[in-house]
VEXNUGU-304922 format. One line per field, with one value per residue (C-alpha): x, y, z. Coordinates in steps of 0.05 Angstrom, whole numbers. Layout:
xx <- [X,...];
yy <- [Y,...];
zz <- [Z,...];
//
This chain:
xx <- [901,845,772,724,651,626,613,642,695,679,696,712,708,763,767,837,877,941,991,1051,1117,1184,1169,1143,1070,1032,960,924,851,819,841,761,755,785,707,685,611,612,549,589,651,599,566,628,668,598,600,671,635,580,635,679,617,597,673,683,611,643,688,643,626,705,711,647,686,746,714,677,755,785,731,723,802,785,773,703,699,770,798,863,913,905,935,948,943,929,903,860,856,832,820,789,740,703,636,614,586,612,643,669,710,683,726,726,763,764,781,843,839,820,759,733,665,672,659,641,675,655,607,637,586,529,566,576,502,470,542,573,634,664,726,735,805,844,812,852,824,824,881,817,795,722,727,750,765,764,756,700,709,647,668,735,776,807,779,757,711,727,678,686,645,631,658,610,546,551,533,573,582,557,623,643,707,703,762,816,867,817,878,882,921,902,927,945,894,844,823,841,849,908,882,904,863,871,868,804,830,890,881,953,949,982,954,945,885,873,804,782,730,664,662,647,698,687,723,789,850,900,964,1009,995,1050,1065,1118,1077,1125,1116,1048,1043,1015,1016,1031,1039,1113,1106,1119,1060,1096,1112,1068,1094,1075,1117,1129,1153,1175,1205,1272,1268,1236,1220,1197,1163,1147,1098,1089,1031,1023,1018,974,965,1036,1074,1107,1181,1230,1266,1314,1307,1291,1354,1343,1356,1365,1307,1298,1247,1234,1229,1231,1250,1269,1310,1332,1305,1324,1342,1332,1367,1407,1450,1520,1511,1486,1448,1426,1406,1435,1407,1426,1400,1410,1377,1308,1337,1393,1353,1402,1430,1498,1475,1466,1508,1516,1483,1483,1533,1511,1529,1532,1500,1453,1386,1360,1290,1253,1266,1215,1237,1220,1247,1302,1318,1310,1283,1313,1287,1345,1344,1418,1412,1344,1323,1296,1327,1312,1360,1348,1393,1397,1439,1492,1477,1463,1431,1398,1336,1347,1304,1317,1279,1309,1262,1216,1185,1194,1175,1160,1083,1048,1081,1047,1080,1143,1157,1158,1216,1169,1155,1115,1139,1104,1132,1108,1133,1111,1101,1089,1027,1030,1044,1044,1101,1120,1190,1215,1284,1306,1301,1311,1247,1184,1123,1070,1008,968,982,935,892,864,797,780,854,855,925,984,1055,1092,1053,1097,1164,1196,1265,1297,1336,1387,1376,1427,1394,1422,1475,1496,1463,1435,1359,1331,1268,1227,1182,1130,1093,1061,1104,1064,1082,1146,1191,1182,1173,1095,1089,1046,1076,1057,1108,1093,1126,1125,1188,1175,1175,1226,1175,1186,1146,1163,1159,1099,1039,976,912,889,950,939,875,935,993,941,919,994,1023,1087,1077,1147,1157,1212,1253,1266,1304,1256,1244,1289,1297,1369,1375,1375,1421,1374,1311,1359,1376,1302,1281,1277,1330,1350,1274,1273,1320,1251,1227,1287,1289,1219,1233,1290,1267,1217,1259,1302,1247,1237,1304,1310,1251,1202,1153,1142,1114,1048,1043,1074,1036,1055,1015,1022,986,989,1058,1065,1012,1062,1107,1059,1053,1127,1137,1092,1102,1182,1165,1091,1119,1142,1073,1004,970,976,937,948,904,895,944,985,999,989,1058,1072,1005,996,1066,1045,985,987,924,920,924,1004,1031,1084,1098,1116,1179,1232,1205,1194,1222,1185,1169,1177,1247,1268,1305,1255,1205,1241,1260,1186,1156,1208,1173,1108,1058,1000,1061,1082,1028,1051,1014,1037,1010,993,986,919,904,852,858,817,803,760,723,739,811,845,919,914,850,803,817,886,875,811,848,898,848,810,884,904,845,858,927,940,944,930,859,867,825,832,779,766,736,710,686,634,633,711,772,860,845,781,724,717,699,736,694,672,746,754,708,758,812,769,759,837,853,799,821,883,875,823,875,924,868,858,927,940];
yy <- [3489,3441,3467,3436,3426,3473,3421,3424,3368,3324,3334,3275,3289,3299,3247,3256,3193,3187,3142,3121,3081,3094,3155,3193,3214,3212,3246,3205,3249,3200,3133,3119,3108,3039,3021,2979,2970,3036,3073,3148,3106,3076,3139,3177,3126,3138,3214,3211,3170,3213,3268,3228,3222,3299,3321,3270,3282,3331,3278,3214,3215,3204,3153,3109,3122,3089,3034,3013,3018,2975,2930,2935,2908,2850,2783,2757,2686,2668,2604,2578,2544,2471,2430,2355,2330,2263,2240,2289,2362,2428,2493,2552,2594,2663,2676,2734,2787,2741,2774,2704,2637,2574,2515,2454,2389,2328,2259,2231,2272,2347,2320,2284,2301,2368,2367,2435,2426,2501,2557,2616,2653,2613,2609,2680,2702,2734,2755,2826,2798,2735,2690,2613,2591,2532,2481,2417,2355,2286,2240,2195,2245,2239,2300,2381,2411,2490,2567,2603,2682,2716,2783,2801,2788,2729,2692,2626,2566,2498,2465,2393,2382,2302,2321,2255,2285,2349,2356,2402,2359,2373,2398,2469,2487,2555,2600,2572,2600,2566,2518,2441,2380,2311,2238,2190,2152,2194,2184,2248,2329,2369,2435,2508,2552,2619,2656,2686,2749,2764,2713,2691,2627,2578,2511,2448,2398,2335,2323,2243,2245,2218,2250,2321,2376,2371,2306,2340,2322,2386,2362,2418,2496,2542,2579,2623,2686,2715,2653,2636,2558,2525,2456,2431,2374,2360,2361,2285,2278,2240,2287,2325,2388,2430,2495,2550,2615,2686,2741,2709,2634,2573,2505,2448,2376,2321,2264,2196,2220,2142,2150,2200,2175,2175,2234,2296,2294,2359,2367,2414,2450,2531,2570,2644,2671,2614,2616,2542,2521,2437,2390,2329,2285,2208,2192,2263,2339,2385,2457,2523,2559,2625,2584,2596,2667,2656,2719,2711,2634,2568,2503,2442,2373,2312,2243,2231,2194,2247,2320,2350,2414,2383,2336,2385,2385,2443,2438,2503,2552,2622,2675,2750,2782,2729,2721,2648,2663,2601,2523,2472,2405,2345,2280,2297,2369,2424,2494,2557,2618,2667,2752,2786,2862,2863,2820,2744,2698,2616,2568,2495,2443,2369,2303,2340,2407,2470,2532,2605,2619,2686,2742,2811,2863,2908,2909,2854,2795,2728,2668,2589,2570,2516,2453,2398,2337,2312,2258,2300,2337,2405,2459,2527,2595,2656,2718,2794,2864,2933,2937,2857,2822,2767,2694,2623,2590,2512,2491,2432,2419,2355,2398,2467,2512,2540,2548,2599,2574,2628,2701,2746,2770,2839,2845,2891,2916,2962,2944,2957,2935,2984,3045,3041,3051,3026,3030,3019,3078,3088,3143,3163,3169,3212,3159,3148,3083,3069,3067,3024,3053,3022,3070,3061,3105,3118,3132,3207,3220,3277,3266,3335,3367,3379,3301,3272,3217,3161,3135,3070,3043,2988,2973,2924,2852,2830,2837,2855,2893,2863,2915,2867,2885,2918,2933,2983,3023,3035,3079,3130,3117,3130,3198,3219,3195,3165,3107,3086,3041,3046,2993,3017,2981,2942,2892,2842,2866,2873,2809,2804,2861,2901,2887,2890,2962,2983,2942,2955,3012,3016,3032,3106,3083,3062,3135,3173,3128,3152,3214,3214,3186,3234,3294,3256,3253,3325,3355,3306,3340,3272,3311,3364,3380,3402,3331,3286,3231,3173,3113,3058,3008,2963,2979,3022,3062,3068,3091,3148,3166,3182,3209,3274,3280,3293,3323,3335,3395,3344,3313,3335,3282,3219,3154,3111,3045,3011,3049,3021,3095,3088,3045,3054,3041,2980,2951,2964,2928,2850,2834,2870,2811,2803,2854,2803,2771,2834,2860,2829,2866,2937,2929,2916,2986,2953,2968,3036,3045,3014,3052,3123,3105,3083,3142,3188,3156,3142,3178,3190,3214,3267,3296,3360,3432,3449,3435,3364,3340,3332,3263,3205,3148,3079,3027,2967,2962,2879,2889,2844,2861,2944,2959,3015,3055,3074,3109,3134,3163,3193,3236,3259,3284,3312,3342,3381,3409,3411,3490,3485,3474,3419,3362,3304,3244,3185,3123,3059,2999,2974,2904,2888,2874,2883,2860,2907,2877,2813,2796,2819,2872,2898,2915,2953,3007,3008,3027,3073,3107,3118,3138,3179,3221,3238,3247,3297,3333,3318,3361,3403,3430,3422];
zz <- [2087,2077,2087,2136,2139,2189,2237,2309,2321,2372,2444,2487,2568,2610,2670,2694,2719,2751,2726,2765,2756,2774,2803,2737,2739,2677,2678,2629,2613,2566,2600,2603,2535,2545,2585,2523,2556,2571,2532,2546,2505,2450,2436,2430,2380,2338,2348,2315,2259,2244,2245,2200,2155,2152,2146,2078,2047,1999,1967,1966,1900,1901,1943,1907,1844,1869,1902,1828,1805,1851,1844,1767,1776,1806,1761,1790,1762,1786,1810,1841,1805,1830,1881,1884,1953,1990,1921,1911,1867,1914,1882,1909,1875,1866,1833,1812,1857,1912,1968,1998,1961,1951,1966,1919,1908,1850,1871,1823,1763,1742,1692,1762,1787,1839,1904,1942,2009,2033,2003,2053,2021,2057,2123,2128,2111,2161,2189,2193,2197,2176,2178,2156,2172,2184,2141,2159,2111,2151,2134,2105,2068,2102,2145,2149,2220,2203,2254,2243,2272,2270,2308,2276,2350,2320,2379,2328,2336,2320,2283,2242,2175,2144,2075,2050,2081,2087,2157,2202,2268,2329,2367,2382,2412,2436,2440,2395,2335,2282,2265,2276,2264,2245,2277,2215,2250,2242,2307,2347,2331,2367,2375,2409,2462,2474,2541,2543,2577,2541,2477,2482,2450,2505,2517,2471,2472,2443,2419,2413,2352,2365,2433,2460,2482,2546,2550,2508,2548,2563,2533,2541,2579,2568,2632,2605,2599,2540,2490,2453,2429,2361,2341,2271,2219,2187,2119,2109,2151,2202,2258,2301,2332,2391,2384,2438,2411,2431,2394,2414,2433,2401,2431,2394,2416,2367,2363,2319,2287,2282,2355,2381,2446,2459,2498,2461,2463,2470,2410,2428,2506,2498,2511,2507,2440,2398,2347,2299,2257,2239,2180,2167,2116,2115,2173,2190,2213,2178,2224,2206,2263,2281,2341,2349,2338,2262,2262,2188,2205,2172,2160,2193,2205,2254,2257,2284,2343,2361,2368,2422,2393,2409,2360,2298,2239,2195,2121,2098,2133,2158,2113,2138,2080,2067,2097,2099,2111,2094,2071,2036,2031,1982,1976,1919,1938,1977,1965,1996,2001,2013,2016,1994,1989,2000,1942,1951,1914,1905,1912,1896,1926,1896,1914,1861,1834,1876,1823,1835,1800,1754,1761,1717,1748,1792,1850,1857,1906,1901,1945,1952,1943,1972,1955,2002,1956,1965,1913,1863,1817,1813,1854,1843,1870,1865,1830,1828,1831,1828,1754,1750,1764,1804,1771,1799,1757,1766,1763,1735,1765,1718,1659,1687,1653,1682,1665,1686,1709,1726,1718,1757,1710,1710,1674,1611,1593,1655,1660,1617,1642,1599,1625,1690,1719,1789,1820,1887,1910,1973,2024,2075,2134,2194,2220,2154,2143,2064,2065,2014,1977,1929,1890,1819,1779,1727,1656,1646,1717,1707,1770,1801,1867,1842,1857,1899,1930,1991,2033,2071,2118,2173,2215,2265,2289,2233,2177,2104,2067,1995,1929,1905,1862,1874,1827,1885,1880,1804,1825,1848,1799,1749,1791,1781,1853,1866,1909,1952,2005,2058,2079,2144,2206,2243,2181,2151,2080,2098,2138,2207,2236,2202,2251,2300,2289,2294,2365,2439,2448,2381,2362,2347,2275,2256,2261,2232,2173,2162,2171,2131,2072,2070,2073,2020,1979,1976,1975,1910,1889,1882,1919,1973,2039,2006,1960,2006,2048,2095,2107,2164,2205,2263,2288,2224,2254,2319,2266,2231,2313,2318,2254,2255,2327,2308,2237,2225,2169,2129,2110,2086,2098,2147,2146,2202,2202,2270,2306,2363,2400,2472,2476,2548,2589,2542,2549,2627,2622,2625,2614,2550,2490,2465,2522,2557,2497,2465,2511,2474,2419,2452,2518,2581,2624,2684,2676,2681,2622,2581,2601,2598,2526,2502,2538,2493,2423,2438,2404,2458,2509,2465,2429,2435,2432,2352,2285,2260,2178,2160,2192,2186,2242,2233,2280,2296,2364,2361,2349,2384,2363,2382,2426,2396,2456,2430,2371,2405,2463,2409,2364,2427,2459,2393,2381,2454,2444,2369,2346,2271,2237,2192,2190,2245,2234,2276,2240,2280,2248,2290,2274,2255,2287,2270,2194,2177,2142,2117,2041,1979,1968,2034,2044,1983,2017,2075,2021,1983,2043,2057,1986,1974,2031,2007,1939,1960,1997,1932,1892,1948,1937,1864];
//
């Protein structure tokens, strides 16, 4: 049982509100913590800090140690690999005891004079937080559009730079997603804005250079409260697209880029369920679609002047037990990006020869890199696993061979390849359904119950978490952990079915895949309930939630970063940001069913009067994705009922948002802080 500072946990008030719906009453004590500019809600969120702070004093020595190891990994002078675009050479680079990139470009030729288009370093003195995103070069070459976020609530503003003078302009757009397109002209910006309320990106303006915002003409609002909106460049640079997306349905509208003056066009009408990405090449889109029931997705194309999906002809087929996750086209060939059994594989299609890439490990990641030419008969991918640092490698498809470009490079021999292991293991989980599990560690690590061993995890929203590389994990394999990550329904590493399995009522597969992984893990003897630890955040922090609320024995210590735990008063709540566009994900509440199932799994509803792992909960009082209030309202309920005396900490950033702090460094401290607390339970216990 850990031992605590003698410090007395903090104490949040009790302010008892009644909840309603459907006839269920829910008495929600700590529903007051959601009064941002409330001082009573500021000074408690930093009496949970200063707690947090007297509760880890004991292992900070610890935790500065592994933040000069994580950072000592970490190549200082480092550069990008460059890329040729629009006839000129961009590279981005790091400096040494810089916490922020500098981005650089040569006109024509690598032995060209450089340009420095942006020192982030500069722009974000003076900042707590900053975020430059979205730089979008002119078609002329003259100008950048890019987002600045200076709070961490990914609430961005538009600003537009004179690349030849230096000058930022004098136009702000307040409000936007920091991303923006370019006319061929020049001439005009296509941008996004965000509701202020609940930041659900929904309406598109056109911005005339040369003249101030509030002249930009609205050019499309999306009304449909479930579907956000972005606009976009095709790849040939001839197309401009406005897409509206949900969980389940896309719709796409086009635009001459030529002609910016001219109306968008529908390319295909929104029917519910049928999901399609664009590109274009030539005389003909290419789709990326799951219609007709093609639940893994296939590719298929039309001409420019025929878009109706009637109009579609099949290119690639749908295959069951093949994902077709992605597609980057050029003007010879055509680049897949496909996931069978969980691994990706690459797939290059030409006017007469259709070839896999090889790859030999057993667990690994693989994907397309940025590849903005298209006349060309290269492309580079990126490649990586657990055991493998991560290498840029270029392609050359008339001669079949590769060469790496860049291999990430990690500084003073800290890292030996040979000194580590990985594998991918099945799990049955309680249905019967195979689990996929991929695990590393270090070569002097015996597998034995003694282990201690972190199991991530995810499960949401479709999204993988690949078996890539990490220099911050080493800081444990090298401390004797097992690190593992479970593929769990929810994500796609088994292809579509397999998010379906873990969504709306199907959601609690995400949990007992956890949970069965885990006790996997120990009756296999990789570890046991007084080694092993979970880690999660976001909805993988809805996932740590569940998971020791059905089997907190299981675990001695929990991390759950940004937490989203209060699942039924925000899916209740519209004007919460990404509520309504989050019920074909979860389920909306309003419905009966819906909401008796989410109430069953969600981790504020059933914090429950029994012991909890020893527990550490972050958040960011700007988050825009899960407010602070959830994970606050958590601790401060489990705090109240739980009946064992293990430690329970609270940490807010003050000044960040969903994505922690900003620079390369600063963020190190956040995982410092993390690992530090459980390998000082891992001690604790050995």
């Amino acid at each position: 049982m850990t031992k605590t500072a003698k410090i007395a946990p903090p104490k949040a008030k009790k302010n008892p509100v009644k909840l309603e719906k459907h006839g269920d009453v829910r008495i929600d004590n700590y529903y007051w913590l959601r009064e941002r500019d409330n001082p009573e809600v500021i000074n408690y969120l930093e009496e949970e800090n200063r707690y947090f702070e007297a509760q880890t004093t004991r292992y900070k020595t610890l935790e500065k140690r592994l933040f000069e190891e994580l950072k000592a990994r970490i190549k200082q002078e480092d550069e990008s690999v460059p890329v040729y675009e629009n006839g000129y050479y961009y590279q981005t680079k790091y400096f040494k005891g810089k916490e922020y990139p500098v981005y650089t470009r040569r006109k024509g030729q690598l032995d060209a004079p450089e340009e420095i288009l942006f020192d982030v370093n500069q722009m974000a003195s003076g900042y707590s937080y900053y975020k430059l995103t979205g730089i979008e070069v002119s078609p002329d070459n003259r100008y950048a559009v890019f987002g600045e976020d200076t709070t961490g609530r990914r609430q961005y503003v538009l600003k537009i730079k004179d690349l030849q003078t230096g000058k930022v302009l004098d136009v702000q757009i307040e409000n936007t997603t920091g991303s923006a397109v370019w006319s061929n002209d020049n001439r005009y910006i296509f941008y996004t804005k965000k509701d202020p309320e609940t930041l659900r990106a929904y309406q598109i303006y056109r911005h005339k250079f040369g003249e101030q915002p509030a002249n930009d003409q609205l050019i499309y609002e999306e009304t449909d409260e479930i579907f956000d909106v972005f606009v976009t460049k095709s790849k040939s640079n001839r197309y401009i697209y406005i897409a509206s997306f949900s969980t389940l349905t896309t719709e796409y509208q086009y635009l001459d880029a030529n002609n910016p003056e001219e109306k968008f066009k529908i390319f295909a009408p929104r029917q519910r369920g049928v999901e399609y990405n664009l590109f274009h090449r030539n005389d003909r889109f290419y789709i990326l679609t799951n219609k007709d029931d093609a639940v893994n997705f296939k590719l298929m194309t039309t001409s420019v002047n025929q878009t109706n999906m009637e109009d579609w002809e099949e290119f690639i087929p749908h295959r069951p037990g093949v994902m077709l996750e992605d597609v980057d086209i050029f003007n010879d060939f055509i680049l897949l990006q496909e996931r069978e059994k969980g691994l990706n594989k690459l797939r290059v299609i030409t006017g007469n020869t259709d070839f896999y890439l090889n790859f030999d490990e057993e667990t690994y990641s693989v994907f397309s890199a940025y590849n903005p030419e298209m006349n060309t008969h290269k492309f580079r991918f990126i490649y990586n696993s657990m055991t493998t640092p991560s290498s840029v490698i270029e392609f050359d498809i008339d001669k079949h061979s590769q060469v790496v470009l860049k291999e990430q490079e990690i500084p003073d021999g800290q890292f030996d390849k040979n000194n580590y292991r990985s594998q991918r293991i099945w799990v049955p989980a309680r249905d019967g359904v195979m689990v996929p599990v991929s695990m590393v560690w270090h070569k002097n690590t015996d597998l034995t119950k003694t282990n201690p061993l972190l199991l991530y995890g995810y499960g949401a929203y479709g999204i993988t978490v690949d078996p890539g590389f990490s220099t911050n994990r080493l800081s444990l394999l090298d401390r004797g952990f097992i690190f593992a990550i479970a593929h769990i329904r929810g994500g796609e590493y088994l292809g579509r079915p397999w998010y379906e399995a873990g969504k709306l009522l199907k959601k609690k597969n995400t949990f007992n895949d956890f949970v069965d992984v885990a006790k996997y893990l120990i009756d296999k003897q990789y570890s046991s309930p007084e080694q092993l630890y979970a880690m999660g955040g976001s909805a993988g922090g809805l996932l740590m939630g569940a998971v020791i609320n059905q089997a907190p024995e299981l675990f001695n210590g929990v991390v759950a970063q940004v937490p989203f735990v209060d699942v039924v008063t925000t899916m209740l709540d519209e004007t919460i940001p990404l509520t309504t566009g989050e019920y074909d994900e979860w389920g909306n509440p309003n419905d009966k069913r819906f909401y008796d199932y989410i109430k069953s799994y969600s981790p504020y509803d059933n914090v429950g009067a029994k012991p909890y792992p020893n527990l550490l909960v972050t958040t960011g009082l700007h988050d825009s994705q899960v407010q602070y209030w959830e994970p606050a309202k958590w601790v401060a309920k489990m705090r109240e009922l739980k009946t064992d005396d293990r430690i329970l900490l609270l940490h807010t950033d003050m000044d960040s948002g969903h994505g922690g702090a900003s620079g390369r460094f600063k963020s190190l401290k956040d995982t410092a802080r993390d690992f530090a607390f459980i390998i000082n339970l891992k001690e604790q216990n050995s």
